[in-house]
Backbone as JSON, one array per atom type, in Angstrom:
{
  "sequence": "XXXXXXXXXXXXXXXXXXXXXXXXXXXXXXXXXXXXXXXXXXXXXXXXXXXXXXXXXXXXXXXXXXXXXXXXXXXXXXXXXXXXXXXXXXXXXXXXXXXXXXXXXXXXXXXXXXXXXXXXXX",
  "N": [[-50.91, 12.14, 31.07], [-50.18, 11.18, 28.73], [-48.34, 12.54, 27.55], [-46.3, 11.86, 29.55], [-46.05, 8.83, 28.83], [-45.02, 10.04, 25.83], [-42.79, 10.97, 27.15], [-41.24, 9.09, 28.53], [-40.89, 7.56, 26.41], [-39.51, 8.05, 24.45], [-37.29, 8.77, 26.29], [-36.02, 6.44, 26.93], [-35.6, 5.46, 24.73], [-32.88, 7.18, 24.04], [-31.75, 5.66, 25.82], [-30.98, 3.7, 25.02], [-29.89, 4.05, 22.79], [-27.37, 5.24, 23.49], [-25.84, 3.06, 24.71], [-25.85, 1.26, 22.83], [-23.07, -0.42, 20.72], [-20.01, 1.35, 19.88], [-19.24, 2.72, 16.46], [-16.69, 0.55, 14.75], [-13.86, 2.37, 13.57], [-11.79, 2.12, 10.49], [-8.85, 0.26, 10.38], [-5.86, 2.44, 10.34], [-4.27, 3.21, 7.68], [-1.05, 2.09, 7.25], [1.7, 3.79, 7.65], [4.19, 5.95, 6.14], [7.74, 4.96, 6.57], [10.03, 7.27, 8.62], [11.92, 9.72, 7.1], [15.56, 8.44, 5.65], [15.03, 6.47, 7.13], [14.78, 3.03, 5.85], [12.23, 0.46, 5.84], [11.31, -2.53, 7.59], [14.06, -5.31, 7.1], [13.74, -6.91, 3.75], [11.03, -9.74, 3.17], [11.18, -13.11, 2.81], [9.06, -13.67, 0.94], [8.67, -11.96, -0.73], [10.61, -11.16, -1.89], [11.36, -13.25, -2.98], [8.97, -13.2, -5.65], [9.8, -11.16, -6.43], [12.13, -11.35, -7.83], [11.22, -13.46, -9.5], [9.35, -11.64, -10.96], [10.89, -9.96, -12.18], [12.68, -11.39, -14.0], [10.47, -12.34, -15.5], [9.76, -10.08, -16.58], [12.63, -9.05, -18.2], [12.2, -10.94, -19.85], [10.08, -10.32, -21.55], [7.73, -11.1, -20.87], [5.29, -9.12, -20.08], [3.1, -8.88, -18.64], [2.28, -11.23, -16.97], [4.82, -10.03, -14.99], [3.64, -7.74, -14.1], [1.98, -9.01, -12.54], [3.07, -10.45, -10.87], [4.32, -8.33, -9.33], [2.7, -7.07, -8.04], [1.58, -8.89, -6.54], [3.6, -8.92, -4.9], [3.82, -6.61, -3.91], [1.79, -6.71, -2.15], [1.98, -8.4, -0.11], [4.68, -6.98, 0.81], [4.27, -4.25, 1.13], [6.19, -1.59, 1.69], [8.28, -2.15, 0.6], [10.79, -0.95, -0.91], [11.84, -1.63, -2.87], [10.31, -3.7, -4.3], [8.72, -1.07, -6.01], [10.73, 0.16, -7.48], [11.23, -1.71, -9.38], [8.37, -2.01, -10.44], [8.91, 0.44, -11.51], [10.43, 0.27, -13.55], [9.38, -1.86, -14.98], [6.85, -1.15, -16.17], [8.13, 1.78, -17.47], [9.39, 0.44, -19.16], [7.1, -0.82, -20.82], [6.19, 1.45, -21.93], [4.88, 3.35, -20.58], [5.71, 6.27, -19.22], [4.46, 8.13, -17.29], [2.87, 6.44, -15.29], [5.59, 5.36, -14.74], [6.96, 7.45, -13.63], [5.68, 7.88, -11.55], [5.28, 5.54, -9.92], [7.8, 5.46, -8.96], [8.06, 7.69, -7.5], [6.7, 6.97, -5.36], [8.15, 4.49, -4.14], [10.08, 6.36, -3.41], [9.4, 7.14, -1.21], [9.83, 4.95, 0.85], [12.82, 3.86, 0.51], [16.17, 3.39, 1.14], [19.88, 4.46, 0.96], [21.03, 3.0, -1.86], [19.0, 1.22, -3.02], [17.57, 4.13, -2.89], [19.19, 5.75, -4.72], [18.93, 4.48, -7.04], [16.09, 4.62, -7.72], [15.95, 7.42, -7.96], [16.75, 7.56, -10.54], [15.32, 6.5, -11.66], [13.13, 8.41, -12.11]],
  "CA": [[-50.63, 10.75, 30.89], [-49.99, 10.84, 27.07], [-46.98, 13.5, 27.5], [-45.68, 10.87, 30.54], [-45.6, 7.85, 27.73], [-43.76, 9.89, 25.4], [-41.47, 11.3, 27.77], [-40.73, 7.42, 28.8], [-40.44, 5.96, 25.31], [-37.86, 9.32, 24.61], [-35.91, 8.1, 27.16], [-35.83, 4.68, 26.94], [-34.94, 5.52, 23.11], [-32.12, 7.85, 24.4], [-30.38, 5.07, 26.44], [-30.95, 2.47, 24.24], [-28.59, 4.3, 21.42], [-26.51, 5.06, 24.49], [-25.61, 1.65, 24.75], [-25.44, 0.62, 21.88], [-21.3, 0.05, 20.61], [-19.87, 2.71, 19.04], [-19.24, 1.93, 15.26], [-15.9, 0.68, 14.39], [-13.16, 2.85, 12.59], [-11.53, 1.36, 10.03], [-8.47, 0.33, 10.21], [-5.89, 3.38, 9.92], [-3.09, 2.94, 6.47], [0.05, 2.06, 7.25], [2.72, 5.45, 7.58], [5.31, 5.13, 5.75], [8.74, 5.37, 7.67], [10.5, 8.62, 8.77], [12.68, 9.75, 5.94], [16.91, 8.2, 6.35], [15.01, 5.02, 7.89], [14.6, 2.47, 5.66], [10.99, -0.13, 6.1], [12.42, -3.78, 7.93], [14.05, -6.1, 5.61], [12.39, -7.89, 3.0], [11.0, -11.02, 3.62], [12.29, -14.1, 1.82], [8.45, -14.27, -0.19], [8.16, -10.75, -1.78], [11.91, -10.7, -2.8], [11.62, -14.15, -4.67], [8.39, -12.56, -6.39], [10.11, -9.6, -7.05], [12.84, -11.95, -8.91], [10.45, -13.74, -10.67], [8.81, -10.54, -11.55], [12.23, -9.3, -12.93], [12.7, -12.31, -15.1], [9.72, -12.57, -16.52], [9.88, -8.27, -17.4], [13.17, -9.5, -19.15], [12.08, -11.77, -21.01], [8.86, -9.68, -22.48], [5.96, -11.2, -20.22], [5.12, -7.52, -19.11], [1.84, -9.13, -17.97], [3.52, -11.68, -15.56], [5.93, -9.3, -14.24], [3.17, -6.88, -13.17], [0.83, -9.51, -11.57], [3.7, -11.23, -9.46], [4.99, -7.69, -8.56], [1.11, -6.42, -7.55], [1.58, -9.74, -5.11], [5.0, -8.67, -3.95], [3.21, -5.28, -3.15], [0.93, -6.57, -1.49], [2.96, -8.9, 0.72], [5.18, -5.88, 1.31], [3.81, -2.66, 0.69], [6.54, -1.11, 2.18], [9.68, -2.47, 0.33], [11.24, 0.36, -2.44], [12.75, -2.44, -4.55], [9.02, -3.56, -5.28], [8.6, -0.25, -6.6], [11.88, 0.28, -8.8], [11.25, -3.04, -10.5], [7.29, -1.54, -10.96], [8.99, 1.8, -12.27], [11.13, -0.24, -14.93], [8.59, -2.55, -15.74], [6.13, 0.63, -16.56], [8.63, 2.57, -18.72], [9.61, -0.56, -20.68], [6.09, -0.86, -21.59], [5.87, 3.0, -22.77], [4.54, 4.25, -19.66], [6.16, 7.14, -18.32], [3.75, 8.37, -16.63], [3.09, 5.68, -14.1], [6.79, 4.63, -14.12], [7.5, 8.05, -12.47], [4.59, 7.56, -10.2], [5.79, 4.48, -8.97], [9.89, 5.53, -8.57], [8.33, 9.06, -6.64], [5.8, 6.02, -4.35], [8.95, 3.94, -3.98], [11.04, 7.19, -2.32], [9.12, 7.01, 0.59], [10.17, 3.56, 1.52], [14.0, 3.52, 0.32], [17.34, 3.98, 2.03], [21.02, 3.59, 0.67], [21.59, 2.51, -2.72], [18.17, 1.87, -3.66], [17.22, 5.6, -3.41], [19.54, 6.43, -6.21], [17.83, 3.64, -8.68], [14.55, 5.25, -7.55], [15.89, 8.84, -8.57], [17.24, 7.59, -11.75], [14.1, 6.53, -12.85], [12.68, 9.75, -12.44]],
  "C": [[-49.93, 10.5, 29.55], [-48.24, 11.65, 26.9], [-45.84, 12.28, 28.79], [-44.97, 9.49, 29.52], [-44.92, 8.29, 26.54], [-43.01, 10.19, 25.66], [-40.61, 10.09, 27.76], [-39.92, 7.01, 27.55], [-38.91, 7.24, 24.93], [-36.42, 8.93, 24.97], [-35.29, 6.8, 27.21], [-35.17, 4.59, 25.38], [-33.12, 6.2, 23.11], [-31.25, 6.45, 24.84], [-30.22, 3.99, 25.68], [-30.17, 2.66, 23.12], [-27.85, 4.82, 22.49], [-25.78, 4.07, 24.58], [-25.56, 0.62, 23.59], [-23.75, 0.64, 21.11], [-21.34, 0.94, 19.43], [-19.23, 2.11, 17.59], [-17.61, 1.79, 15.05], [-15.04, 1.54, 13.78], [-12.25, 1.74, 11.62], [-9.97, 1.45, 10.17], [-7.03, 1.78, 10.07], [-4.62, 2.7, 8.66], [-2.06, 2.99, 7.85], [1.26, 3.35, 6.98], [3.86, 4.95, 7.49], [6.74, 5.89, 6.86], [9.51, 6.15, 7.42], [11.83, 8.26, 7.37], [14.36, 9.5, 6.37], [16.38, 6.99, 6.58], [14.58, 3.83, 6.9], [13.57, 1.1, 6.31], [11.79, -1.55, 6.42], [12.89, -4.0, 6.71], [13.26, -6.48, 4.9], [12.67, -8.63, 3.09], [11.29, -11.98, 1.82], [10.89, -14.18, 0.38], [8.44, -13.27, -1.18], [9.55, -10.88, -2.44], [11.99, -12.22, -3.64], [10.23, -13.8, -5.7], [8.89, -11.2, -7.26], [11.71, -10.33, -8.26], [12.34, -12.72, -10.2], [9.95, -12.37, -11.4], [10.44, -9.88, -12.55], [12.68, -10.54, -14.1], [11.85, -12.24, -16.13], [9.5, -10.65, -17.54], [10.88, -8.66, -18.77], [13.17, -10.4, -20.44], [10.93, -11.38, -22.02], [7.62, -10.14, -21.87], [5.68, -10.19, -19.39], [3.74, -8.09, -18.16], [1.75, -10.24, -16.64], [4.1, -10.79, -14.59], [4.9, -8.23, -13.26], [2.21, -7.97, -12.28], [1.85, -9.97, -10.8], [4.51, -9.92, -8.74], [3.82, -6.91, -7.54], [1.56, -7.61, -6.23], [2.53, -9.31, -4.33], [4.61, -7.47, -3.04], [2.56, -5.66, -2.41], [1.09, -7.66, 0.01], [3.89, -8.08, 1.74], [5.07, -5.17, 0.99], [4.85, -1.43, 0.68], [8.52, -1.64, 1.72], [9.88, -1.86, -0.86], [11.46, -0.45, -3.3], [11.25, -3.11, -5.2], [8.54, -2.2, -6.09], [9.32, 0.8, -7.83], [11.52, -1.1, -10.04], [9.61, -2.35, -11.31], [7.54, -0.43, -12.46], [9.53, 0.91, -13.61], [9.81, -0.92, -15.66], [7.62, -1.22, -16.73], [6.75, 1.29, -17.8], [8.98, 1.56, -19.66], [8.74, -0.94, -21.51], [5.61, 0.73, -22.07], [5.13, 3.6, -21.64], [5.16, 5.08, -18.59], [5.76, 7.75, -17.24], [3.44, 7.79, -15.01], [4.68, 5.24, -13.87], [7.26, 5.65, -13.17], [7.05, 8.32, -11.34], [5.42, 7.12, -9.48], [6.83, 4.85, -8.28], [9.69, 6.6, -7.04], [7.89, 8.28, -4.71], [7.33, 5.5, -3.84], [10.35, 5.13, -3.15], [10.67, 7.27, -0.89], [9.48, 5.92, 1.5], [12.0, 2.9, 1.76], [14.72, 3.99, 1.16], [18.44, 3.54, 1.15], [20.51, 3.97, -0.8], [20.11, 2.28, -3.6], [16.99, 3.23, -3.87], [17.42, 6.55, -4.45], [18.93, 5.21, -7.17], [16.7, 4.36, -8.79], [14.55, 6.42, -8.28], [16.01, 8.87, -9.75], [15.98, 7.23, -12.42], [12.87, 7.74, -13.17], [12.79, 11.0, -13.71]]
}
């Protein structure tokens, strides 16, 4: 009788995580696009962030320039010219380091014309 009740509860435990949904995955990243193909256009909000962001670099608000180009990134993740403007901004503040990060991040996304800005900042 006692081996019967925990066979039961066993089983009843068995189908009951049976049935229960299977746990989400998250999400998978975004892959960036085959190399030659350039990521769509950019949309009209990241490229006037990415002008503000280029103004305000010029003019010395390095701290501006990276927070409205962090938005532009994050708007379009996937547009190279957010990531040439990053690389400049970067080395104009003495960081080489990340500026050639950014330029090598920013090859995976380019086509054309800005691929050679990208290389040059390398």
């Amino acid at each position: 009788m006692v081996s019967r009740l925990v066979l039961t509860t066993v089983l009843a435990g068995l189908l009951a995580a049976c049935s229960a949904p299977a746990p989400q995955a998250p999400a998978p990243a975004p892959e960036p696009p085959s190399s030659g193909r350039e990521a769509p256009g950019p949309n009209n909000a990241s490229m006037g962030l990415i002008e503000q962001a280029r103004r305000a670099r010029l003019a010395g608000d390095y701290e501006r320039a990276d927070g409205l180009l962090q938005r532009a990134q994050r708007v379009e993740p996937r547009n190279a010219r957010v990531y040439l403007e990053l690389s400049r901004l970067y080395r104009e503040k003495g960081d080489l380091e990340a500026a050639r990060h950014v330029a090598e991040r920013g090859l995976l996304y380019c086509a054309g014309n800005s691929c050679q800005l990208l290389r040059e900042e390398l």
